[in-house]
N, C-alpha and C positions, 0 to 999 in steps of 0.2 A: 484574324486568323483564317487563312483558306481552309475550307469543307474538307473533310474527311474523302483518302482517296474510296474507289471502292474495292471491296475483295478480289483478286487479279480475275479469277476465275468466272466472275458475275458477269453472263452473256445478256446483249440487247434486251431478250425477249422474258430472264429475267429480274431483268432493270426494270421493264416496263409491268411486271405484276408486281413487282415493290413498290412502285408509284400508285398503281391503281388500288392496292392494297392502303396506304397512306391517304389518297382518293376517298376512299369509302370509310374510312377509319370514323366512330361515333364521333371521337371529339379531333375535330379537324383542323384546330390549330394546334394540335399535335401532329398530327401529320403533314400540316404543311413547312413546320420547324422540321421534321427528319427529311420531308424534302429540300430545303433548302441546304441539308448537311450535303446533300449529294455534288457530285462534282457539275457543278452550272451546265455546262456544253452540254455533256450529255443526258442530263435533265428534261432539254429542249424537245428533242426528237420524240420520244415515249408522252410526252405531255400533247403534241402536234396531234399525234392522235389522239386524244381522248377529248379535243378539240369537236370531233364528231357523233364522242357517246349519243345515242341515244337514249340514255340514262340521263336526264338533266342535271341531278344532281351531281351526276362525273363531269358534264362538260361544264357543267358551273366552276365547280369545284377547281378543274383543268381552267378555267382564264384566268380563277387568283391566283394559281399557281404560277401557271407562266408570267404571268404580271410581275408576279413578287420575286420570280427566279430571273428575269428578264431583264429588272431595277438592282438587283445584285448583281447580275454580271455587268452591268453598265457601268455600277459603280466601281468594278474592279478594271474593266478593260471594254471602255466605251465603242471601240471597234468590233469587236464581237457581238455587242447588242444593236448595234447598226444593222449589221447583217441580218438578225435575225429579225428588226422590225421591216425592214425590206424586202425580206421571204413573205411576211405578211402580205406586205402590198401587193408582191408577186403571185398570189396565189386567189387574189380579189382580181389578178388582170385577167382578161376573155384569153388572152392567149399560153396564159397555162398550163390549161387544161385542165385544172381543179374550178372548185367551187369555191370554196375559203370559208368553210364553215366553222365559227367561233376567230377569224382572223380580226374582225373589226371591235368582237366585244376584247380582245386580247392587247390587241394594239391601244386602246383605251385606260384595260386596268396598267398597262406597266404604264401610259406618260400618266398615269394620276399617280401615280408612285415615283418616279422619279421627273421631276420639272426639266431635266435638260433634253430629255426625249418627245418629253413635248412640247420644246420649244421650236424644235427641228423638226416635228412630226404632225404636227396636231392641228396644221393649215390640210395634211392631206386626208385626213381621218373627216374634214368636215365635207372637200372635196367631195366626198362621196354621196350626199345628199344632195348636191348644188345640180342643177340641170345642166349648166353649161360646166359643168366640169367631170367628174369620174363616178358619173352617178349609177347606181346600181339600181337596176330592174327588178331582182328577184325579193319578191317579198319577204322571206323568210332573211335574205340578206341585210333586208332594208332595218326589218326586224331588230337585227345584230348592230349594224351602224347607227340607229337611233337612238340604243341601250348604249352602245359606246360614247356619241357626244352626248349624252347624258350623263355617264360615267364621269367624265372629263368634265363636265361643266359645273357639277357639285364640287369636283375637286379642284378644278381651276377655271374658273369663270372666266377671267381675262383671255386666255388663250383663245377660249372659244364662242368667244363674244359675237364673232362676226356669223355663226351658224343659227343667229337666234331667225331672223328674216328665211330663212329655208327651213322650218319646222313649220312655219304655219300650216304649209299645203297638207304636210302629214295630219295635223288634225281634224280634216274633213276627209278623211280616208273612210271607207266604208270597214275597215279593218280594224276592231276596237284595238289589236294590240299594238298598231300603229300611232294611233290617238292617244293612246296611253302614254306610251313612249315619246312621243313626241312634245306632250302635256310635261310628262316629267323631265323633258330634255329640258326644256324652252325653262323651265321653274325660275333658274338661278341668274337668267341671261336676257329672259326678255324684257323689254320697253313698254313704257305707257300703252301703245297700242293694242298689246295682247291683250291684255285686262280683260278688256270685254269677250273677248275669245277664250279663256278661261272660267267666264262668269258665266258663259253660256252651256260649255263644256260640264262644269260643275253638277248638273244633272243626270248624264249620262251614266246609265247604269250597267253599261258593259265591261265582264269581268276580263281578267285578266292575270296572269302571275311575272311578279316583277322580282330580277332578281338584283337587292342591297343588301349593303353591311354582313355579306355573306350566307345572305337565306332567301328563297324560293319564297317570296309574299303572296297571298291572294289580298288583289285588292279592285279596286274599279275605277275605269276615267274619269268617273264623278272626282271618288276623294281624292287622287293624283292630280286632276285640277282644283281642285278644293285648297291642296295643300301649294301649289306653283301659284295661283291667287295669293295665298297668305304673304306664304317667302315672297313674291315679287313686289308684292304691297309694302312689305315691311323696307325690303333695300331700298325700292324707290322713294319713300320718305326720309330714310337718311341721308 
C-alpha cells in the first residue's frame, strides 16, 4: 500500500516540523512508522537537513530515518533512490560546495537495509577511507565514514570485506573516536592479523559515544576492541 498522501495544504516548512517533531518523539519507533506514512520524495529533503542537527540525537535519529525512508523508496522505484544515494556522493564531492554532513553515516544505514544498494554502492562508501581513492580529510567526516563501514560491515560483512586493510591506520589515530570507530568497523571483517592489534587496543581507555541499534552508547576503545577481539575470534574459528 503506498503512504498516505499529505494534507494538500501542508507547506515544506511545515513538513519539516512534523518530521522533527516525529524526530524528537519519546518513543521513536513510533515516529519513525508515521514517518515512513509520509509520501517518500518528499520526506528526503526535511530529513537532509536534520542531517546537520546539532542536536545528536536528531541527527542520529535523521540517518535512520533516511535509511529506512531511502530502502522504501528503493523498494518501490529503485531510480529514485539512485538519485538520492548519488546526492549523497555529491555533497562528499570538494566541488559542491557543501560539506556532507551525516551523508556517509546515511549512505551506510540505507545499503544495510536494503542489499541491492549496496551492492551498487558500497565499493564507493569504502572508497572514502582508501588513500588512493576518494579519501576524505576532514576528521569529523572521517568520523561519519568509519561509523558508516562499520554500519555496513555488521550488516553485510561480505560487501565490505575489502575495507578491512584501510582501518588499520585509523587505529593509531591520536583521535580516540577514530580508534574506536575503526576498532568497531574492522570487528566483523578483519583477519588473523588484527588480532594482535585489537589485543593491544583492548586497554585503551578512551571514551567515546557510539551510535547502535538506535541509541547514543558511552563506551571505550578498550571494550569495542575487547568486543571486535571476541567476534573476530569467534568467526575465525569457524
Amino acid at each position: 500500500m503506498p503512504p498516505p498522501s499529505l494534507p494538500p495544504k501542508m507547506s515544506g516548512r511545515q513538513l519539516k516540523k512534523k518530521i522533527l517533531q516525529f524526530l524528537q518523539a519519546d518513543d521513536f519507533e513510533q515516529g519513525l512508522c508515521r514517518i515512513r506514512q509520509l509520501p517518500r520524495r518528499r520526506a528526503v529533503n526535511p530529513l537532509f537537513s536534520f542531517l546537520c542537527s546539532t542536536d545528536a540525537r536528531v541527527k542520529w535519529r535523521a540517518v535512520t530515518a533516511m535509511g529506512t525512508v531511502v530502502s522504501d523508496l528503493a523498494a518501490a522505484d529503485p531510480e529514485s533512490a539512485r538519485v538520492i544515494m548519488r546526492r549523497f556522493i555529491w555533497q562528499l564531492n570538494d566541488e559542491s560546495g557543501g560539506i556532507g554532513w551525516g551523508c556517509p553515516e546515511s549512505m551506510a544505514e540505507t545499503m544495510a537495509q536494503h542489499e541491492g544498494l549496496a551492492a551498487e554502492f558500497g565499493r564507493i562508501l569504502i572508497s572514502y577511507i582508501q588513500p588512493a581513492g576518494n579519501y576524505l580529510e576532514h576528521a569529523t567526516l572521517q568520523q561519519g565514514v568509519l561509523w558508516g563501514v562499520g554500519r555496513l560491515a555488521h550488516a553485510r560483512p561480505r560487501i565490505t570485506r575489502s575495507a578491512a586493510e584501510f582501518l588499520a591506520a585509523y587505529m593509531d589515530s591520536p583521535d580516540a573516536v577514530l580508534r574506536g570507530m575503526a576498532v568497531w568497523a574492522a570487528g566483523p571483517i578483519a583477519g588473523r592479523e588484527t588480532l594482535p592489534r585489537f589485543e593491544q587496543l583492548a586497554g585503551d581507555p578512551a571514551e567515546l559515544i557510539l551510535y547502535r541499534n538506535g541509541q547514543l552508547v558511552p563506551t571505550s576503545v578498550g571494550r569495542l576492541a575487547q568486543e571486535a577481539l571476541t567476534a573476530a575470534a569467534q568467526r575465525l574459528k569457524s
